[in-house]
C-alpha positions, 0 to 999 in steps of 0.5 A: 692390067692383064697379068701372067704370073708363072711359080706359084711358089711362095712368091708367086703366090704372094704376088698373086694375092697382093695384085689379085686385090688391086682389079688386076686380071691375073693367071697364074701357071705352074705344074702343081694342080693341088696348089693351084686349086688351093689358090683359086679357091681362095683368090679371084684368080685364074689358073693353067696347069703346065710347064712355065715356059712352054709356048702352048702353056703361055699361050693358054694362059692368054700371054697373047693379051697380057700386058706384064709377065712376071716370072718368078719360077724357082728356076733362072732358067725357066724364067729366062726362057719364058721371057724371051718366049714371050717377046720373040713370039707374042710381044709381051710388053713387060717381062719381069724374071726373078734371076738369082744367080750371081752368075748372071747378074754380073753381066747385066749387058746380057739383058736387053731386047737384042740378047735376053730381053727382060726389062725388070730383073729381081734378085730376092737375095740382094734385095733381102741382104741389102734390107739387112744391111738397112736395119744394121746400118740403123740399130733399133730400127724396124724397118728401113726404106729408102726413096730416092735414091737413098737421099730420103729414108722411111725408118720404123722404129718401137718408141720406148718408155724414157724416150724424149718424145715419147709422151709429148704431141708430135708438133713438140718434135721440131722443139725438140730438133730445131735444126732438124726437119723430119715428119711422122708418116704413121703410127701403129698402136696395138696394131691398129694404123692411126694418121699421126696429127701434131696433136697426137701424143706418142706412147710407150710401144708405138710403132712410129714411122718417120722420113727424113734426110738420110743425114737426120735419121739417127738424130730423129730415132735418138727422140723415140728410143734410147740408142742401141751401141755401135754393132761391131760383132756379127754373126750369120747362120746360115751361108746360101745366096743370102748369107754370102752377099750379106758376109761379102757386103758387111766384112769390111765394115764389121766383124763377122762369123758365118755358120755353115753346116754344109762342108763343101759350102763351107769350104767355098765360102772360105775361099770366097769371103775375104775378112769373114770367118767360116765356121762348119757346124749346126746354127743350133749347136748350143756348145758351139755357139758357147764357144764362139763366144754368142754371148758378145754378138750384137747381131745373130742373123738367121738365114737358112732355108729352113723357117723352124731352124731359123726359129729355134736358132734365133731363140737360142741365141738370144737365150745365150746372150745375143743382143738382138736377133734377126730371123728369115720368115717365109710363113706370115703367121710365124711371122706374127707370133715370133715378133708380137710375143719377144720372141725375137726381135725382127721377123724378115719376110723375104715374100714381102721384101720382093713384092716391094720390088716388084710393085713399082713396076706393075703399079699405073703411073710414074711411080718410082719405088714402092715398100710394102709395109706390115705385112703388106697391110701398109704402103710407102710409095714414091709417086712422080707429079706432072703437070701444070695446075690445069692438068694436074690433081697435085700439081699447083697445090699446097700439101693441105689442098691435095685430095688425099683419100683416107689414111694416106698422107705425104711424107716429104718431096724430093725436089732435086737433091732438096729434101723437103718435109710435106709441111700443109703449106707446102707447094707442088711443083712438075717433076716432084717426087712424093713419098706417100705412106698408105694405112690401107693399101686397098686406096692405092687406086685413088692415090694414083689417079691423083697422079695421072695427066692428060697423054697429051701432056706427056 
């Protein structure tokens, strides 16, 4: 696929690198020379110098052949208008813009073909503050992901020692929960992936990733962990785009408090959030955090544009008391460091948590919703099967028959509203959606030819 990326920021470059790996022709655009170098030395990548939405720079980084452009600028409007460029006078197949503010997101009626036509909107805001909803919802969780449409959950948790499963084969998890239909996707011990057997026996700090109805999942975590109490008391750092949305969509619910350094910000939020309590101060104001009680907090999440502040914030929060942690991360090897050495307790990469909200969208063939995993190492797709048995490599087959390349196995199938767990004897029908979780997901190209149907067929 021919693929024009304008930003090369952090997410457009990690975008770059994801999609750079996967025989994707890619050019990227952006003003600064000494960024673009950096990255075409190190990626197999063209690049353009240039405005992102002037005509003579899409031009000459060849959007009259392009099949997708995806604009990820740091400006709404850069991207708006570099969309509707690329519609109104080279006919771009696919525009995909990164748009952040809410100013424009409330009226999606403005993005078609006959006003602004943007075909795939991304707000990495929602997206991040709607993954930290996920992980609240869920505490202990690692990270979790819905599929779809929230009916089926893939949930990453730390076994711990004293948990039920833990130190028994995965087959013993049906013992376990007779009523309860749940299947481990993959296993992460000391780093390293392994495709989970039912002979497989769970230890102590593997990372263990399951799916199950949405209904099951706290059930299936209670097996590998002991429960975390209710979260009742939360506290924000940081009041941006992010913060706002997570304040607004959590208030109702819990009891928060957000930190705000900015004054007039402050004072917006204030008048903003409804049942969220503001207060004016530095997220690293260790008498402050004393006095608002940090101590009592089940969660203290960190999300400042600032990944040192972030950092240090988190650190002290949880040397005062916090019982857990939450840090926003743009740099992957801070990432790494602050979760393999405690600490803190979850690291969020807001690079990672786009690109999966972008991929679904430039992957070939039906596929729904795509999660990038362990710091993009990993894949969990939702890939749609059509066909017949004569047409199609997946439908008419059990589980078991399914060429599966290696480290790649299926999770579940939605059927419906049917949640249905991949059992080997399991048979695929047309129109089934199948969650699919990928150790490596350099072998993305052989899972989706196995998805592909003659174009006759459809």
């Amino acid at each position: 696929m021919n693929i024009i990326i304008l930003g090369a920021g952090q997410v457009g470059s990690s975008v770059a690198q994801n999609l750079s790996s996967e025989a994707n022709d890619i050019t990227l655009v952006d003003t600064n020379v000494s960024l673009l170098e950096d990255l075409s030395d190190r990626l197999d990548i063209q690049t353009v110098v240039g405005h992102a939405s002037h005509p003579d720079v899409l031009k000459n980084a060849g959007i009259s052949d392009a099949d997708m452009l995806v604009a990820v600028t740091n400006s709404d409007e850069t991207n708006i208008v570099a969309c509707q460029i690329a519609h109104s006078l080279f006919h771009t197949p696919t525009k995909i813009a990164r748009v952040r503010a809410q100013d424009y997101l409330k009226y999606p009626e403005l993005f078609n073909d006959k006003i602004l036509p943007i075909d795939v909107l991304i707000s990495p805001e929602q997206l991040i503050a709607e993954h930290i909803q996920r992980l609240i919802e869920y505490p202990g969780a690692l990270q979790v992901m819905d599929f779809a449409g929230g009916r089926a959950r893939l949930v990453g948790v730390k076994a711990y020692y004293g948990g039920p499963l833990v130190g028994h084969e995965i087959s013993d998890l049906r013992k376990h929960m007779p009523g309860i239909d749940a299947r481990v996707a993959a296993i992460f011990r000391r780093g390293k992936g392994i495709v989970p057997k039912g002979d497989q026996v769970i230890e102590a700090d593997d990372e263990v990733f399951f799916i199950a109805a949405k209904k099951d999942i706290r059930a299936v975590m209670s097996e590998l962990r002991k429960m975390d109490k209710p979260i009742k008391r939360i506290m924000l750092a940081g009041g941006g785009n992010i913060g706002k949305r997570l304040a607004e969509a959590l208030e109702n619910k819990y009891s928060v408090k957000i930190l705000e350094r900015d004054k007039t910000r402050a004072q917006e939020l204030s008048c903003d959030l409804n049942k969220t309590i503001v207060l004016l101060g530095d997220t690293a104001d260790e008498e402050l955090l004393l006095e608002e009680n940090i101590d009592r907090m089940d969660v203290f999440c960190a999300l400042t544009n600032d990944d040192e502040a972030n950092i240090l914030s988190s650190m002290l929060a949880k040397r005062l008391g916090a019982r857990k942690v939450m840090s926003l991360i743009n740099r992957h090897a801070y990432v790494d460091l602050m979760e393999s050495d405690g600490a803190i307790d979850v690291a969020i990469s807001p690079q990672q948590i786009t690109i999966s909200g972008l991929l679904a969208h430039v992957r070939r063939g039906d596929v729904v919703s795509v999660h990038s995993l362990r710091r993009g190492a990993a894949e969990a797709i939702e890939a749609i099967a059509h066909g017949d048995s004569a047409n199609s490599k997946v439908v008419g087959k059990t589980i078991e028959q399914v060429a599966l390349p290696e480290g790649t196995t299926i999770g579940a199938i939605i059927r419906g509203e049917e949640v249905i767990m991949a059992h080997h004897d399991v048979l695929i029908e047309n129109n089934d959606h199948l969650i699919l979780f990928l150790l490596d997901k350099k072998k993305f190209n052989v899972v989706e030819k196995l998805f592909q149907v003659p174009v006759t067929f459809l």
